[in-house]
MDAnalysis code that builds the backbone (N, CA, C; Angstrom):
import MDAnalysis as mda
import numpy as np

u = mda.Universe.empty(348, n_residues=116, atom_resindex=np.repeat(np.arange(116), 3), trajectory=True)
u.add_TopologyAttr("name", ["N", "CA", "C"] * 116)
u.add_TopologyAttr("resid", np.arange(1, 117))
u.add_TopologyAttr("resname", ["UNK", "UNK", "UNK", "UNK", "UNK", "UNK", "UNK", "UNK", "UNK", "UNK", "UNK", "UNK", "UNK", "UNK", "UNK", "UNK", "UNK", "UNK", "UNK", "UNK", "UNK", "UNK", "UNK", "UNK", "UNK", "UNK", "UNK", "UNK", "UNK", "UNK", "UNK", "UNK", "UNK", "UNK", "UNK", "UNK", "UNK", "UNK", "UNK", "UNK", "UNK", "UNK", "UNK", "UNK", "UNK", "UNK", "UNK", "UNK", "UNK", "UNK", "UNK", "UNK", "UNK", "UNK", "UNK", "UNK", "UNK", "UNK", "UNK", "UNK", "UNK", "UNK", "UNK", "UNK", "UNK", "UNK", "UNK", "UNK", "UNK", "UNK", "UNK", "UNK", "UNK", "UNK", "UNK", "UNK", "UNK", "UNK", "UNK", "UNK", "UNK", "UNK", "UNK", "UNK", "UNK", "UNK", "UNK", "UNK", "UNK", "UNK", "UNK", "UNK", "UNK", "UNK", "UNK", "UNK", "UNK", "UNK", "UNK", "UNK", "UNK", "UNK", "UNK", "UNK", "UNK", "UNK", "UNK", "UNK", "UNK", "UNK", "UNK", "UNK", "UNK", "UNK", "UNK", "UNK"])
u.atoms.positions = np.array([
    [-21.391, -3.530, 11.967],
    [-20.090, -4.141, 11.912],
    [-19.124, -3.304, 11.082],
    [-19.517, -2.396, 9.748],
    [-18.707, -1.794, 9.249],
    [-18.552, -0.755, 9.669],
    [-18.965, -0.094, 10.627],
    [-18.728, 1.033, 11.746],
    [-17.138, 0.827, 12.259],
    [-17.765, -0.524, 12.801],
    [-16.450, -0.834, 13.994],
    [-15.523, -0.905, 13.009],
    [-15.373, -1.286, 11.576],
    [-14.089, -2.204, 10.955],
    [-13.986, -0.576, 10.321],
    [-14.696, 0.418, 10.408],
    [-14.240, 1.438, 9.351],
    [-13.171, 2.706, 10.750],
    [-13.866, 2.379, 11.953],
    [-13.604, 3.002, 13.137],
    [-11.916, 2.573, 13.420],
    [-11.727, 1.192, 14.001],
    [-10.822, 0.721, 13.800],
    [-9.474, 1.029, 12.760],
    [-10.079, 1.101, 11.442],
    [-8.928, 1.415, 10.589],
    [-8.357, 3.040, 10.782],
    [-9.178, 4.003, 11.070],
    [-9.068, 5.407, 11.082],
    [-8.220, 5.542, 12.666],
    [-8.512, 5.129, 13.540],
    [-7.527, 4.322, 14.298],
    [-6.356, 4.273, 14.394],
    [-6.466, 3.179, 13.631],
    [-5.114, 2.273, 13.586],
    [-4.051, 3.406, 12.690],
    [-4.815, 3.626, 11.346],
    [-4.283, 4.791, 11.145],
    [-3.453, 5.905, 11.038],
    [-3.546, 6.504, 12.292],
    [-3.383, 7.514, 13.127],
    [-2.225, 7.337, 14.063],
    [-1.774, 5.661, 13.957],
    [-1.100, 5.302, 15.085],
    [-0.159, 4.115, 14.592],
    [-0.324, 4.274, 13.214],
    [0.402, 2.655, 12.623],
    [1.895, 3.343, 12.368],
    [2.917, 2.448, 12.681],
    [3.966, 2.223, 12.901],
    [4.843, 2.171, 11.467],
    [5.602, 3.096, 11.002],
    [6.196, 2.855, 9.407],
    [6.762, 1.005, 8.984],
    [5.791, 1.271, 8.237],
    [6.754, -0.492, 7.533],
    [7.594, -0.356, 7.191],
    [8.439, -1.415, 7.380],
    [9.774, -1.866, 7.532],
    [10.215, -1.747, 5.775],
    [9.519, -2.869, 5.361],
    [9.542, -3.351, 3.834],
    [8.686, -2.506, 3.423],
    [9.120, -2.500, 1.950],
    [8.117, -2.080, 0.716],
    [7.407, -3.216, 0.099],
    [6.102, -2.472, -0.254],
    [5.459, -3.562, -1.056],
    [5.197, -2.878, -2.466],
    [5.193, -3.748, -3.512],
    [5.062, -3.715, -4.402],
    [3.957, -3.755, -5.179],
    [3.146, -2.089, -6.082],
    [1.361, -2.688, -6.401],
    [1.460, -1.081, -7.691],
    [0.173, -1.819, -8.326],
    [0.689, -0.898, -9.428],
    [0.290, 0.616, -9.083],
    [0.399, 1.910, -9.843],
    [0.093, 3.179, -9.010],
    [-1.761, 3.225, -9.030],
    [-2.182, 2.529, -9.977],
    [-4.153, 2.867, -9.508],
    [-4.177, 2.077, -8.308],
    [-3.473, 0.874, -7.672],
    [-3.791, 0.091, -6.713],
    [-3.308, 1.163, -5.527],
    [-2.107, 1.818, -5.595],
    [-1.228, 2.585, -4.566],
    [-2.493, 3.647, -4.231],
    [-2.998, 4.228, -4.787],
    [-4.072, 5.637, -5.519],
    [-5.206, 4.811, -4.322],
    [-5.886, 3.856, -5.067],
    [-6.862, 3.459, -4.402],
    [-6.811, 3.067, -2.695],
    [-5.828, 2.384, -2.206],
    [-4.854, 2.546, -1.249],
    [-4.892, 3.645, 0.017],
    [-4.177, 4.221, -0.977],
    [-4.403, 6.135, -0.405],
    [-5.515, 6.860, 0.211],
    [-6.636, 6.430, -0.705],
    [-8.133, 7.071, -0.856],
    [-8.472, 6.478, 0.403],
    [-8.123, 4.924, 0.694],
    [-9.157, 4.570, 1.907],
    [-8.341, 4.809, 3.156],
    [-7.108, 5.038, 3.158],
    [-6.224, 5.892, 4.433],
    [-6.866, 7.111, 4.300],
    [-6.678, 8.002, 3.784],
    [-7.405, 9.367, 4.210],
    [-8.702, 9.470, 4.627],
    [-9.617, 8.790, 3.621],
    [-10.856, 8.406, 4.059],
    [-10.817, 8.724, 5.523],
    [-10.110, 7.177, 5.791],
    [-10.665, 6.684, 7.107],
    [-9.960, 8.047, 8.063],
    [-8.999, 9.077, 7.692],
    [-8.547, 10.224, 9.012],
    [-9.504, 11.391, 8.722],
    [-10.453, 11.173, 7.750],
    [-11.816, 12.263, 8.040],
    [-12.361, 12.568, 9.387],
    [-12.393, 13.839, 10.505],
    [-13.316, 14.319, 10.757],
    [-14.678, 14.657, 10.146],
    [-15.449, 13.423, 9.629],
    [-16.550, 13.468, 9.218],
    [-17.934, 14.162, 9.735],
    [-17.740, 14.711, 10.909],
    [-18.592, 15.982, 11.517],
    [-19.732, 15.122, 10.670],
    [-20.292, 14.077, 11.561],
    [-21.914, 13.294, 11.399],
    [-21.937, 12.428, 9.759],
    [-21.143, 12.624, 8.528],
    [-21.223, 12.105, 7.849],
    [-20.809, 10.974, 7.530],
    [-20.476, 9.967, 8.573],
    [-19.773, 9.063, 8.609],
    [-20.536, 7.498, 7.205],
    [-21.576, 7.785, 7.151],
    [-22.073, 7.152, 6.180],
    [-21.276, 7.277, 4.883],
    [-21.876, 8.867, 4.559],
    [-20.934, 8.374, 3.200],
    [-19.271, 8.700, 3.264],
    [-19.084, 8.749, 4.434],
    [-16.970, 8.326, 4.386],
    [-17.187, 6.892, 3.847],
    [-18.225, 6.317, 4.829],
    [-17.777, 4.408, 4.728],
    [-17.967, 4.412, 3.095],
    [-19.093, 4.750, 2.744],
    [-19.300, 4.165, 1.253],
    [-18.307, 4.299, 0.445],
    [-17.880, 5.580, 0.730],
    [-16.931, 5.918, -0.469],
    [-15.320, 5.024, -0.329],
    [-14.897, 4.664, 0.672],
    [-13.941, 3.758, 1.506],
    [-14.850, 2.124, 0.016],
    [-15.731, 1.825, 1.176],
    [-16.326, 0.494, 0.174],
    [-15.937, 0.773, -1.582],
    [-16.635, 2.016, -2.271],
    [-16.114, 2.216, -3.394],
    [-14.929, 1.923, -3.827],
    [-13.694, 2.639, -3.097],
    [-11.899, 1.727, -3.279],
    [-11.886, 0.803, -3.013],
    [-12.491, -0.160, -2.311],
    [-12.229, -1.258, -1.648],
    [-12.668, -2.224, -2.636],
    [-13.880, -1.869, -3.702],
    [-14.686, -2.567, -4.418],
    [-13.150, -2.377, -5.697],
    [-12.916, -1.420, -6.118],
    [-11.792, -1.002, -6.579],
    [-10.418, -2.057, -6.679],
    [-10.232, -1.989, -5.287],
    [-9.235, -3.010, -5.312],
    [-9.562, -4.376, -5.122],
    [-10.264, -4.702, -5.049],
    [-10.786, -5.977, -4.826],
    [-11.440, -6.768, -6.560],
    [-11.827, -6.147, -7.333],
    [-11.895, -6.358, -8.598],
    [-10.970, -6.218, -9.146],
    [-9.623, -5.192, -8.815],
    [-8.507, -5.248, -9.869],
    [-7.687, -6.054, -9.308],
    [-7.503, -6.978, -7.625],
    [-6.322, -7.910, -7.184],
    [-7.189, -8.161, -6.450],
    [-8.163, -8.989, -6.170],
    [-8.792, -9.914, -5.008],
    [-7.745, -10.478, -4.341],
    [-6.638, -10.931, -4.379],
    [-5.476, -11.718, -3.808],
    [-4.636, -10.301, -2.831],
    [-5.098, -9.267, -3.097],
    [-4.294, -8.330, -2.105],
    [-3.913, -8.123, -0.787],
    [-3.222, -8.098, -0.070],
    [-3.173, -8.442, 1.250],
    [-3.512, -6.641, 1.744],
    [-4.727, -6.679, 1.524],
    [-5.028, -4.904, 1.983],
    [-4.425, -4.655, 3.677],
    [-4.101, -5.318, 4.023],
    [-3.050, -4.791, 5.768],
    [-2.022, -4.179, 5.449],
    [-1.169, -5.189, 4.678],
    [0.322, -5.217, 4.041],
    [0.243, -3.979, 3.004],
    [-0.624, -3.419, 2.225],
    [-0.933, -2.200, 1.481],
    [-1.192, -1.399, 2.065],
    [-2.263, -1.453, 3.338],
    [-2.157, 0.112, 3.765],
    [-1.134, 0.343, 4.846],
    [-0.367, -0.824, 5.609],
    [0.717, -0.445, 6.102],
    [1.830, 0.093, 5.479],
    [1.921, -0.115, 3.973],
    [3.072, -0.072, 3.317],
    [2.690, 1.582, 2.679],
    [1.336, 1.803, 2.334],
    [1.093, 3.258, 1.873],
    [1.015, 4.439, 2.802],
    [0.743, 3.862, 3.711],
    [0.587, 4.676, 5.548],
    [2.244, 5.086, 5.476],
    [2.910, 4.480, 5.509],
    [4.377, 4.465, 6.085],
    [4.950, 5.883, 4.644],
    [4.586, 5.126, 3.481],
    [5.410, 5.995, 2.232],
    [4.306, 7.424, 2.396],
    [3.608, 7.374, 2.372],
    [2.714, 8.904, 2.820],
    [3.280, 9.456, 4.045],
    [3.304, 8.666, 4.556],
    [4.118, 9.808, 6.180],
    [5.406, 10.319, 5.737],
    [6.011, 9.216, 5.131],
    [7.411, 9.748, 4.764],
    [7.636, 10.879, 3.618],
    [6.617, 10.856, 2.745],
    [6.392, 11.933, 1.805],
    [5.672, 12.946, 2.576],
    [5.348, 13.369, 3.566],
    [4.576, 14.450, 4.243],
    [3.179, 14.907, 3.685],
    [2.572, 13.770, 2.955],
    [1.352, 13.909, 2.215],
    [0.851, 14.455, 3.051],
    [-0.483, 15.446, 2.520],
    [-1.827, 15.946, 2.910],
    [-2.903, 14.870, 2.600],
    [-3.725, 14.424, 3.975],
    [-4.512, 13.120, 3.765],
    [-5.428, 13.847, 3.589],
    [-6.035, 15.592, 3.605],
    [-6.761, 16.320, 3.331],
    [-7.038, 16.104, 2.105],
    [-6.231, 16.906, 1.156],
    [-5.746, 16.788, -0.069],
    [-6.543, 15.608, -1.144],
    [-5.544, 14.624, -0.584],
    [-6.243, 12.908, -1.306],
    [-7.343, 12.785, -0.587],
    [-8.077, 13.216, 0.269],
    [-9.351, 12.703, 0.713],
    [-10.507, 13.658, -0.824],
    [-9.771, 14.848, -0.801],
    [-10.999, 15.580, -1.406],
    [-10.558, 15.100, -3.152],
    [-9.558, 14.798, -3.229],
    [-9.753, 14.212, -4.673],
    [-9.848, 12.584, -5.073],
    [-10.304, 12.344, -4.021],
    [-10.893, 10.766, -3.672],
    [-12.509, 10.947, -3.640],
    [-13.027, 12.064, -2.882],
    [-14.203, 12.620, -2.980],
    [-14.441, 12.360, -4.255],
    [-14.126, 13.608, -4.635],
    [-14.228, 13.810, -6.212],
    [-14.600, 12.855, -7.087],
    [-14.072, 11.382, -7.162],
    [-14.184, 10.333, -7.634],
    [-15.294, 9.898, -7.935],
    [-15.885, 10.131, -6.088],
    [-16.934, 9.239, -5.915],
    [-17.969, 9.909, -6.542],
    [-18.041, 11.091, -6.523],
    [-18.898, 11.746, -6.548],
    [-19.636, 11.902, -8.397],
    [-17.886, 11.874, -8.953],
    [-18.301, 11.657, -10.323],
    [-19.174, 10.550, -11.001],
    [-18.205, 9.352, -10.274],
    [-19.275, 8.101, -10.480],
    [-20.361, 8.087, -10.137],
    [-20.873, 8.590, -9.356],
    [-22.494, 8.855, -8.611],
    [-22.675, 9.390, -9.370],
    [-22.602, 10.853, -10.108],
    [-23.057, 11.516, -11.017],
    [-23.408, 10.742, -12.274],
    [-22.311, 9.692, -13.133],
    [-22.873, 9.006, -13.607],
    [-23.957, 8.031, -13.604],
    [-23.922, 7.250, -12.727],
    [-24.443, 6.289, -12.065],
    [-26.384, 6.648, -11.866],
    [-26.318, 8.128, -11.659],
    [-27.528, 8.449, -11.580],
    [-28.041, 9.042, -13.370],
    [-26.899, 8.985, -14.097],
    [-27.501, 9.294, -15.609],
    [-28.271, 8.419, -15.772],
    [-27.189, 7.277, -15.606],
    [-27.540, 5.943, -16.164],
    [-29.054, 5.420, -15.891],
    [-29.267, 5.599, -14.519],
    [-30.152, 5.180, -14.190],
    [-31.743, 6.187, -14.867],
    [-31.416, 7.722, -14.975],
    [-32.266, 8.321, -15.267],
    [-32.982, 7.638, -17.201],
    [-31.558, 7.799, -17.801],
    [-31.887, 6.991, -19.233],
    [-32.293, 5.951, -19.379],
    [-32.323, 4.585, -18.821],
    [-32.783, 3.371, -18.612],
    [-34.514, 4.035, -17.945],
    [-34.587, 4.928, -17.356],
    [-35.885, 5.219, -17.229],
    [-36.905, 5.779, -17.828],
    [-36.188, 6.326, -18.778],
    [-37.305, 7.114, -20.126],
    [-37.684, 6.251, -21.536],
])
């Protein structure tokens, strides 16, 4: 199911229509936002696993810092201000990477010290 809902968004994406209105969210929410639009315009060449996870990672992101977010109304509204800024979704994908990757890096300390 998160195939289709991660397929769908990369999608939609690619093809969503500039919003009209602005919405209003603070810049780590805008950031996090960002991360799962580019995400999702990866040519993931077979790695589509960890695109999704790392997508889930922002999502976990925004969902702990505004559970009340209307994530449509955000990524329509960040889709639209990124097109209009001529962003590189390259760019924010690989320092969205980066993120994840750090936290994993931690994540596996953690786990190594809790083991000794």
């Amino acid at each position: 199911m998160l195939k289709h809902t991660f397929a769908a968004l990369a999608a939609s994406a690619l093809t969503m229509a500039p919003a009209q209105a602005q919405m209003r969210m603070s810049a780590d929410t805008a950031d996090d936002v960002d991360c799962i639009i580019a995400l999702s315009t990866i040519d993931d060449g077979g790695a589509t696993d960890d695109i999704e996870t790392a997508a889930i990672y922002f999502f976990g992101k925004l969902n702990g810092r505004n559970p009340e977010l209307d994530l449509e109304a955000a990524i329509r509204a960040r889709f639209a201000a990124l097109t209009d800024e001529n962003a590189s979704f390259e760019a924010i994908a690989l320092e969205c990477s980066a993120e994840v990757v750090e936290q994993g890096q931690y994540l596996e300390s953690v786990g190594q010290a809790l083991s000794e």
